[in-house]
Wavefront OBJ file of the C-alpha trace (Angstrom):
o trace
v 0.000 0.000 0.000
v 2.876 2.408 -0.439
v 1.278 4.294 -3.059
v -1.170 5.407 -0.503
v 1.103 7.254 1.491
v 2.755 8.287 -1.993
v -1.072 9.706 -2.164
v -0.780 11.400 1.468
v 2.809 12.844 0.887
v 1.313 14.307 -2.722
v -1.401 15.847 -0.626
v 1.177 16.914 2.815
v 3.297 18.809 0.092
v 0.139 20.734 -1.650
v -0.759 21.836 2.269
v 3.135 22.828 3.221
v 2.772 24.658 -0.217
v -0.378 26.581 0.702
v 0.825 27.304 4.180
v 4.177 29.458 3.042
v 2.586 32.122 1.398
v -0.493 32.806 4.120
v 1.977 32.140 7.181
v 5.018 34.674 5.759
v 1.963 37.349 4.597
v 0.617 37.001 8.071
v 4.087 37.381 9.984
v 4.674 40.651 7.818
v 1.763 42.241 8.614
v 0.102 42.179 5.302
v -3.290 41.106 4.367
v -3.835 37.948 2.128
v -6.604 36.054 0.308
v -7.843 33.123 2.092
v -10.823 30.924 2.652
v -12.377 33.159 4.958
v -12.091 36.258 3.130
v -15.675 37.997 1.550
v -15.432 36.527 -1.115
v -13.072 33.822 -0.468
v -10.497 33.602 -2.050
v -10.527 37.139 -3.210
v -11.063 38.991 -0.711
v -8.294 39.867 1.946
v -8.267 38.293 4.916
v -5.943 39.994 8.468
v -2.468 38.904 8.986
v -3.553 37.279 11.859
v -5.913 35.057 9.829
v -3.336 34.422 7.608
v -0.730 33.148 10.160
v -3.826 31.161 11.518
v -4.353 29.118 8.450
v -0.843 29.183 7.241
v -0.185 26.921 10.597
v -3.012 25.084 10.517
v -1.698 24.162 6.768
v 1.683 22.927 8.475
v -0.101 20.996 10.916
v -1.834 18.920 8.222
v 0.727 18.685 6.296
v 3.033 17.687 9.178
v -0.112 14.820 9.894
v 0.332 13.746 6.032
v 4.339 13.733 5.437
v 5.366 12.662 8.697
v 2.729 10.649 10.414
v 1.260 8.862 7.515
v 3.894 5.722 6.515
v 7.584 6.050 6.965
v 8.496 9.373 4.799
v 12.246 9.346 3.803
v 14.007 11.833 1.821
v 16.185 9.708 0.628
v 13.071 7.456 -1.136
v 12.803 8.870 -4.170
v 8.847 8.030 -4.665
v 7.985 10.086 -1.504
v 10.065 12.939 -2.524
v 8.565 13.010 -5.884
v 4.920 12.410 -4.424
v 5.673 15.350 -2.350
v 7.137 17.672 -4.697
v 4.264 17.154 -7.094
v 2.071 18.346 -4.587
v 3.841 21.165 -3.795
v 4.387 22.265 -7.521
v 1.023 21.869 -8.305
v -0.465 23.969 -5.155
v 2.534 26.254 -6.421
v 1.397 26.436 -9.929
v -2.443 26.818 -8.841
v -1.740 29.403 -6.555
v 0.654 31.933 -9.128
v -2.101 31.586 -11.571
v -5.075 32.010 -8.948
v -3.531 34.969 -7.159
v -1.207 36.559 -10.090
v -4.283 38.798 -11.003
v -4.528 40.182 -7.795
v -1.089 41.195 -7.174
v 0.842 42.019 -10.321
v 1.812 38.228 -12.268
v 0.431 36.914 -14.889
v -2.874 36.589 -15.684
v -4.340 33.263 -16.535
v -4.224 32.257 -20.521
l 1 2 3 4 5 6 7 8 9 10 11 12 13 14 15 16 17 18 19 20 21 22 23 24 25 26 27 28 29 30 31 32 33 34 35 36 37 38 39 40 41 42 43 44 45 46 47 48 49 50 51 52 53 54 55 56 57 58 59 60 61 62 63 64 65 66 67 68 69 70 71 72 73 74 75 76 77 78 79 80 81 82 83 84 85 86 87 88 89 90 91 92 93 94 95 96 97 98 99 100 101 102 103 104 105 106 107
């Protein structure tokens, strides 16, 4: 059943991807889209929101890479698993939020 916790590490590396940019917007002081925003996901949310989520992210992402299986670095599966999560929360995020502050628009 490996390739369910290949599953859990592509979804712990999506959260730990989605929990940088709320988390380091929160700890400066700037407002940031989130979840709980009017609309969500458009509207801006406090920094202190933002630091909220942004560790609640690393919590569940902490729950998927390192409690879920036996994640090793050195296994290159689980690095992959989790580095495809993370570039695709990466890539879904620049194109989500590049219209509101300054990247590219979606094509």
């Amino acid at each position: 059943m490996d390739w369910l916790h290949d599953i859990s590490y592509l979804f712990g590396g999506a959260f730990l991807a989605n929990a940088v940019p709320h988390f380091v917007s929160g700890m400066m002081g700037r407002p940031f889209q989130s979840p709980f925003a009017k609309p969500p996901g458009k509207g801006l949310s406090s920094s202190t929101v933002n630091v909220l989520w942004g560790f609640a992210n690393f919590v569940v992402a902490y729950v998927l890479i390192a409690r879920v299986g036996s994640f090793d670095l050195r296994a290159g599966d689980n690095v992959i698993a989790m580095g495809s999560g993370m570039l695709l929360m990466g890539v879904m995020a620049a194109r989500s939020f590049g219209r509101f502050h300054g990247g590219n628009s979606p094509t």
